[in-house]
N, C-alpha and C positions, 0 to 999 in steps of 0.2 A: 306518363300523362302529359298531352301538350301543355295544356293550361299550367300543369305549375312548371314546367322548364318557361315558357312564356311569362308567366308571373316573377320567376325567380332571376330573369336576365335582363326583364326591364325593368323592376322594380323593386330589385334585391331581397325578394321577399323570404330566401332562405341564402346566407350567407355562413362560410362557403359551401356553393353548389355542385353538387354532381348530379351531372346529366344523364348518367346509367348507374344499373343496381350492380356494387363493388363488392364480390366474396370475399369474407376475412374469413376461412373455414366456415362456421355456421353464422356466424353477427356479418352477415351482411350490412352496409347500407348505401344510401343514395336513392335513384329518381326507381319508383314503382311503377308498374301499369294501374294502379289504382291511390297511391300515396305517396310518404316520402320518408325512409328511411333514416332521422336521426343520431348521431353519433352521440357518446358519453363522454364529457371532459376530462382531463385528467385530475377535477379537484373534487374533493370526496370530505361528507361532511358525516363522519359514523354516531349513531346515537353513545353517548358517552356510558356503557355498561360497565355496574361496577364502583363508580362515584359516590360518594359519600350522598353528596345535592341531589342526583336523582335516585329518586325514592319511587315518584308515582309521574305518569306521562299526561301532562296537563295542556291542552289546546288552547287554554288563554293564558299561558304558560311557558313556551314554548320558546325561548329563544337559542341563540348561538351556544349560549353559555351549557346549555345541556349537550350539546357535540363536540366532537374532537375531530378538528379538520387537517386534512393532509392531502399531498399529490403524487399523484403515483399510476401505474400503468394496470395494476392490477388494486382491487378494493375488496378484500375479504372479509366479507360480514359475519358476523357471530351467528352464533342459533340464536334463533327468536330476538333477533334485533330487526336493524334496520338503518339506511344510509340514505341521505341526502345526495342526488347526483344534477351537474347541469348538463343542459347540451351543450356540444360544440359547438354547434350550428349557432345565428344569431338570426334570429325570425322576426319578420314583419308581418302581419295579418292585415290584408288589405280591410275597408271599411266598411266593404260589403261579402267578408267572406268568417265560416267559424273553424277554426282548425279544433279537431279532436284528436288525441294522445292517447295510443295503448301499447303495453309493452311489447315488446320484440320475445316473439313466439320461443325462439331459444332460451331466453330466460324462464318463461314460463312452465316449460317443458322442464325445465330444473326445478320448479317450485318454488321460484322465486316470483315474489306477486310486484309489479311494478304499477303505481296510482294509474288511474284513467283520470281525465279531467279535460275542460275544452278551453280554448284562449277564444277571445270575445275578439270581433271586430275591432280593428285599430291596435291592439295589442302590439308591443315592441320588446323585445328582449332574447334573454334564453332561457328553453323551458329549463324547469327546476322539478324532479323526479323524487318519489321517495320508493325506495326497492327497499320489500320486508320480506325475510327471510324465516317463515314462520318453520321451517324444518328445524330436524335436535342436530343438525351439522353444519359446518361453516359453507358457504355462498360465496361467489366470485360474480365479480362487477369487474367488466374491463374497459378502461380508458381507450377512445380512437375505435371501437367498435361499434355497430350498431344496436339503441338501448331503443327507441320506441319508434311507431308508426306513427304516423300525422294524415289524417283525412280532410280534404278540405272540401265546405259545404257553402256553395254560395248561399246568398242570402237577400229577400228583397228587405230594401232601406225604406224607408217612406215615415 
């Protein structure tokens, strides 16, 4: 898509960029005809299974102290948990545009379900992922591959 290699070169809106879509066997990522392929970082925050402290999964609840974080090339999720992933990538969202997130169709295809969610105009960082592996067998999450798509939706300001 021109717009985002254009977006991405003059205004680092994805850092670092690649200009074409890169096969790593099936996790591709890089620049789409229609979005932009995501890579997963090498640092992995697994729900902590097993721990005395968690008992029940609580949303206003929720912090570090319930994971067990570590770095690694490969993240092999338990059954029926679930892992905390960022991206590599370091995204800028312009402040008139909305970028939306969804998994990378290989993961899915395995039955691992990866969050949807959008970043809001102006937004600066790197996205933060949770892949839950509701199957009875352990999941693979791989570091430097591609983990989600980004759609970007301009947007009028006013």
């Amino acid at each position: 898509d021109s717009w985002i290699k254009q977006m991405a070169q003059q205004t680092g809106m994805i850092e670092p960029f690649t200009d074409h879509l890169v096969s790593s066997e099936t996790m591709a990522h890089g620049l789409r005809d229609h979005g932009y392929v995501i890579r997963a970082s090498d640092e992995f925050h697994l729900l902590a299974v097993g721990r005395q402290d968690v008992t029940i999964i609580d949303p206003k609840d929720f912090g570090d102290h319930k994971m067990t974080s570590f770095r690694g090339d490969i993240c092999v999720i338990p059954p029926r948990s679930l892992v905390e992933v960022r991206s590599l990538e370091y995204l800028r969202i312009p402040d008139d545009t909305i970028a939306v997130i969804e998994g990378h169709e290989a993961y899915l295809q395995a039955g691992l379900l990866i969050s949807r969610y959008s970043l809001q105009p102006g937004w600066k960082g790197y996205a933060k992922f949770t892949v839950v592996n509701p199957t009875p067998v352990p999941g693979r999450v791989y570091a430097n591959h591609g983990i989600a798509l980004i759609y970007f939706l301009e947007c009028e300001t006013g």
